[in-house]
C-alpha positions as a printed NumPy array, in Angstrom:
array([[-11.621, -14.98 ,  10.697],
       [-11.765, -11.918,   8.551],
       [-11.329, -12.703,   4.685],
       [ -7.926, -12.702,   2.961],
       [ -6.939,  -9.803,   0.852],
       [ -4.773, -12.249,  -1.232],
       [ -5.057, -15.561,  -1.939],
       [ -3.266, -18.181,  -1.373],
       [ -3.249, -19.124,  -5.526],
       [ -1.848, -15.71 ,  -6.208],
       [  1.138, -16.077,  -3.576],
       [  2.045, -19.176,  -5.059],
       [  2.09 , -17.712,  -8.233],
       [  4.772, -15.394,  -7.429],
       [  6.938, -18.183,  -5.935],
       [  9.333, -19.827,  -7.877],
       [  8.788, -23.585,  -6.066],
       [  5.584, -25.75 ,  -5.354],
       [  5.1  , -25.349,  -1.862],
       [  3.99 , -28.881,   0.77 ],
       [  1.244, -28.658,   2.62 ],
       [  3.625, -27.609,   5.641],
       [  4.193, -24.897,   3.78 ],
       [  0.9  , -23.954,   2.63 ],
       [ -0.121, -24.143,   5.779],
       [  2.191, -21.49 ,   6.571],
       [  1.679, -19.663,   3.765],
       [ -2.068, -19.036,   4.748],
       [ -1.299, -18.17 ,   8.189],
       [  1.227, -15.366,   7.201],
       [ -1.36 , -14.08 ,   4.715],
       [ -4.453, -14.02 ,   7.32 ],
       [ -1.31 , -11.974,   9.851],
       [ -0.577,  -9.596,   7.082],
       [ -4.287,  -9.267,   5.819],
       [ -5.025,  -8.171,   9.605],
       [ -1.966,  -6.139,   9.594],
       [ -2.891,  -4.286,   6.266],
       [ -6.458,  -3.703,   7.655],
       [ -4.782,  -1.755,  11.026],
       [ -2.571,   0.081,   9.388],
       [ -4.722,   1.193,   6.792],
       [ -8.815,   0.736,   7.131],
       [-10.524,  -1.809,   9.144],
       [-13.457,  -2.557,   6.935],
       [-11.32 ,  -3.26 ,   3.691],
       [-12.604,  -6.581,   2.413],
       [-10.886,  -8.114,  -0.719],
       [-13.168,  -6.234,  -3.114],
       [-12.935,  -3.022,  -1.198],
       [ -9.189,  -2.772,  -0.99 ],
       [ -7.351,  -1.124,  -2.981],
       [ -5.172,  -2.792,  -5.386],
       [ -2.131,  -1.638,  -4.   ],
       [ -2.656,  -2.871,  -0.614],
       [ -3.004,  -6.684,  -1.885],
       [  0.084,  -5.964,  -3.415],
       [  1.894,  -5.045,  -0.419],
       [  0.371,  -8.319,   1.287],
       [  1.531, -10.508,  -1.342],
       [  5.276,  -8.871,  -1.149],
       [  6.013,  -9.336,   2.648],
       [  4.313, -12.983,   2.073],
       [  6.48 , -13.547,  -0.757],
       [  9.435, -12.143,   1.551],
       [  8.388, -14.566,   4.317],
       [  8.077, -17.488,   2.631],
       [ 11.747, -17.199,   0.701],
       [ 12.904, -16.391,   5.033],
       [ 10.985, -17.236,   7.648],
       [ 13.188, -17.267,   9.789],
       [ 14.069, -13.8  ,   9.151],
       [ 17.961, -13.988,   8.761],
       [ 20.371, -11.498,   6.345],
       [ 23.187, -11.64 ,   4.968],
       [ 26.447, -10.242,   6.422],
       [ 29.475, -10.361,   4.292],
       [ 33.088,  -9.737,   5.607],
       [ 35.496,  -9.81 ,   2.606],
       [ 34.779, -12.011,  -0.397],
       [ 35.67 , -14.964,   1.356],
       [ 33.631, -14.773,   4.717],
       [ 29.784, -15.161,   4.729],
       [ 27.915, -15.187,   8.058],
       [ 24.182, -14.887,   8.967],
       [ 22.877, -13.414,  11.682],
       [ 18.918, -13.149,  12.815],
       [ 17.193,  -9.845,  11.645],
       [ 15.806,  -7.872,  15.308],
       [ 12.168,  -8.424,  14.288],
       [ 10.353, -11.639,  15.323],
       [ 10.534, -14.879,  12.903],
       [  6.705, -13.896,  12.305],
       [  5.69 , -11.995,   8.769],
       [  5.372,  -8.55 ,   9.1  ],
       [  5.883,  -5.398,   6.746],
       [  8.482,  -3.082,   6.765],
       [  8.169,   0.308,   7.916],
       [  8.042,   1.971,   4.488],
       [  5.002,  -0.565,   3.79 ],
       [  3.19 ,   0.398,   6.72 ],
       [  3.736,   4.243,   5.739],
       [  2.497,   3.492,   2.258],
       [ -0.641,   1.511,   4.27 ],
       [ -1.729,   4.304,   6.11 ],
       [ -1.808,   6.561,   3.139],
       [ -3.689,   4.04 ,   1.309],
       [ -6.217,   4.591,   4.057],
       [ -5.812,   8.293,   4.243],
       [ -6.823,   8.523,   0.904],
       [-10.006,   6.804,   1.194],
       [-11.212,   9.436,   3.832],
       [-14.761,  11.183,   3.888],
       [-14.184,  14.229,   3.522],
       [-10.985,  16.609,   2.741],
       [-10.478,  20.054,   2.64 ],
       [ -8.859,  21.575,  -0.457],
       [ -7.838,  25.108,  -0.584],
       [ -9.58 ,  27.298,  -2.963],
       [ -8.312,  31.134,  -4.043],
       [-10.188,  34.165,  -6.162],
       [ -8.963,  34.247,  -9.588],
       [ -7.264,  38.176, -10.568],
       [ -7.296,  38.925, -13.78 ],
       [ -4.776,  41.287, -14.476],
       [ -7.624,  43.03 , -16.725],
       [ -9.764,  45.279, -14.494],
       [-12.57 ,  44.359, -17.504],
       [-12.129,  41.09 , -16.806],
       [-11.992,  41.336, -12.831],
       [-15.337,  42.793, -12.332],
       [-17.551,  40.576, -13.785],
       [-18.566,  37.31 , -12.256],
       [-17.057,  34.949, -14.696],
       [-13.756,  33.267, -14.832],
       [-11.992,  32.939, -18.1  ],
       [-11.298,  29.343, -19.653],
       [ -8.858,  27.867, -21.521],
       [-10.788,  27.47 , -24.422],
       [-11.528,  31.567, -25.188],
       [-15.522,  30.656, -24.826],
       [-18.054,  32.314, -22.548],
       [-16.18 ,  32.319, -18.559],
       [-17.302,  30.154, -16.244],
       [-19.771,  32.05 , -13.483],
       [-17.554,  32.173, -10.313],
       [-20.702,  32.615,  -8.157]])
């Protein structure tokens, strides 16, 4: 079992009941799914330490989400006076949405090896200034050497 990249202390902090062992129980499974989940949409090798924090966070929400619905109903309202529920399409299990698993993969995007970042020549408009091998700075001192 690969380690949790929330624990179960911090999703009970952001739920507004004490939770029976039942529900603990379930708790913990839904945070090992959406610890696995986290780690295939964004790296494989994030560990709890290694993540970043934003991706615990994202964890903790669709926990949080799960544990107010596990079953994974909404709300449909007809009027002011009819409410009906209906099950969501997705499976009673927790899972993120599809904006969270965007904002996963970027979170492991940006922890890539390498990236390549576009570079230009500077122009002066001076043609002083454009033949030598320095590049003016902000601060009016010497350029900085553009070789």
């Amino acid at each position: 079992m690969a380690e949790l990249l929330a624990s179960l202390d911090d999703l009970l902090a952001r739920l507004d009941w004490e939770l029976d062992d039942v529900e603990k129980r379930v708790a913990s499974a839904a945070l090992e799914d959406l610890s696995d989940d986290a780690r295939h949409y964004g790296v494989s090798s994030w560990t709890p330490v290694t993540a970043p924090r934003t991706a615990r966070t994202l964890v903790l929400r669709a926990a949080v989400r799960y544990m107010r619905n596990p079953d994974g109903y909404i709300q449909s309202r007809a009027g002011d006076e009819i409410v009906g529920w209906a099950p969501r399409k997705e499976s009673g299990a927790a899972q993120f949405t599809d904006a969270e698993k965007d904002d996963l993969r970027d979170l492991g995007r940006r922890g890539s090896k390498i990236q390549v970042v576009g570079t230009y020549v500077y122009m002066h408009p001076d043609d002083k200034v454009r033949n030598c091998s320095h590049v003016p700075v902000h601060y009016h001192g010497k350029g900085f050497p553009f070789l």
